[in-house]
C-alpha positions as CSV (number, residue, x, y, z in Angstrom):
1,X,0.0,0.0,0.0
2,X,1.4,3.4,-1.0
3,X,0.6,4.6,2.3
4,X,3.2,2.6,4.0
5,X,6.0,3.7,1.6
6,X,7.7,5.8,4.2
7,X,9.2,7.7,0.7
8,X,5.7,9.1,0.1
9,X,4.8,10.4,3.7
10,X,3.7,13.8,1.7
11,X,0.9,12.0,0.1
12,X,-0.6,10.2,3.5
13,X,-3.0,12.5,3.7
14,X,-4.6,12.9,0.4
15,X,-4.7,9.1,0.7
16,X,-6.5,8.7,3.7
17,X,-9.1,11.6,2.3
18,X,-9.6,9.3,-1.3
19,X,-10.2,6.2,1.3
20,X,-12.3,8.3,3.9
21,X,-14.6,9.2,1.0
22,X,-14.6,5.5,-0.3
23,X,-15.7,4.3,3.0
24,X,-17.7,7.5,3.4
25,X,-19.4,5.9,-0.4
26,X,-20.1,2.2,1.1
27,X,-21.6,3.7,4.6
28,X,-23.8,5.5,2.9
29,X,-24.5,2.6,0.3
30,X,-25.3,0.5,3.3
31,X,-27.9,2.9,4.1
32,X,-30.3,1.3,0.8
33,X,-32.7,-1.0,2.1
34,X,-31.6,-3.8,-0.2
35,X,-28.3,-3.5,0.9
36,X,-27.6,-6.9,3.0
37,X,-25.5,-7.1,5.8
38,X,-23.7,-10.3,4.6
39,X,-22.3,-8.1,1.8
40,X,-18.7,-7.6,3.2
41,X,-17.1,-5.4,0.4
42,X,-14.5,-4.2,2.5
43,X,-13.2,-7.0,4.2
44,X,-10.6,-7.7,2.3
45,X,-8.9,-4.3,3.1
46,X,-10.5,-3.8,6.4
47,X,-7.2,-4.4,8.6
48,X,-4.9,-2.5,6.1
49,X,-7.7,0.5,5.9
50,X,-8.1,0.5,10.0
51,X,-4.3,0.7,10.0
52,X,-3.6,3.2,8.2
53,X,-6.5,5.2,9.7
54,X,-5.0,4.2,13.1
55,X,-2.0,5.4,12.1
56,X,-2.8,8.4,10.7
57,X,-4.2,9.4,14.0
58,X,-0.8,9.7,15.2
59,X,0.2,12.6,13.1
60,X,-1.3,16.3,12.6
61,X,-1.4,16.5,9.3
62,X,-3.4,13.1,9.1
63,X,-5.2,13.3,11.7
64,X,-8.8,14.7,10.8
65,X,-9.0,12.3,7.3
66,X,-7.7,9.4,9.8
67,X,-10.8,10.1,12.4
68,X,-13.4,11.1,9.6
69,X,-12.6,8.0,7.9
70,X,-12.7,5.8,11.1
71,X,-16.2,7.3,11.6
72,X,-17.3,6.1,8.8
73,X,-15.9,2.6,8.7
74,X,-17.7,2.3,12.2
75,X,-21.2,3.3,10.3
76,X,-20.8,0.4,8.1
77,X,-23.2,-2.7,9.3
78,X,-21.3,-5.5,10.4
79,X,-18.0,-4.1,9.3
80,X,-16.0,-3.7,13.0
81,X,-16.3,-6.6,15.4
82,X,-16.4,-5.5,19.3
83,X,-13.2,-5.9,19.8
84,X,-11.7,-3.7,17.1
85,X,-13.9,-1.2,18.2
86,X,-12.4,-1.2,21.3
87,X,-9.0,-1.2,19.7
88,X,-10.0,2.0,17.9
89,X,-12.1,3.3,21.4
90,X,-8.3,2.9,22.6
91,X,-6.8,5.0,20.2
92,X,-8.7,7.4,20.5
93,X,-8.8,8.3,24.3
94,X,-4.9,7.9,24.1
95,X,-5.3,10.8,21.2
96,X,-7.5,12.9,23.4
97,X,-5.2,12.1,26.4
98,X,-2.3,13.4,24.3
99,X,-4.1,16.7,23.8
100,X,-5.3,17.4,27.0
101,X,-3.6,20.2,29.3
């Protein structure tokens, strides 16, 4: 994935903005009433996408694409099991804990 290509760290963000809006694209595709939970189109890439959005949390620059696109991956049906959700939970207090004063 270009994303981990630590040569291309200028183009992180634009990436995780093309995937947010993928994701973004399926979440609300998921939203059609014949849409069927056992539909899994982004299983495949679901542990490189969560990565890379985890990842991205990390960093300023990446850091709003990283969460918008986390938020949507969480609004797909049957996407994120329990426990990556409290993975990503994780991540995310550690972010706020980060920023607090």
């Amino acid at each position: 994935m270009l994303y981990k290509n630590p040569d291309e760290v200028a183009y992180r963000s634009p990436i995780l903005v093309g995937l947010a809006d993928i994701i973004m694209a399926v979440s609300q595709a998921s939203m059609d009433p014949t849409f069927s939970v056992d539909e899994r189109p982004l299983e495949p890439y679901k542990d490189d996408v969560l990565g890379a959005f985890t990842s991205g949390m990390r960093s300023s620059q990446t850091r709003r694409p990283a969460l918008k696109g986390t938020l949507h991956l969480i609004r797909v049906p049957g996407c994120i099991t329990a426990d990556e959700l409290g993975y990503i939970t994780h991540n995310v207090n550690e972010l706020i804990a980060e920023s607090s004063p």
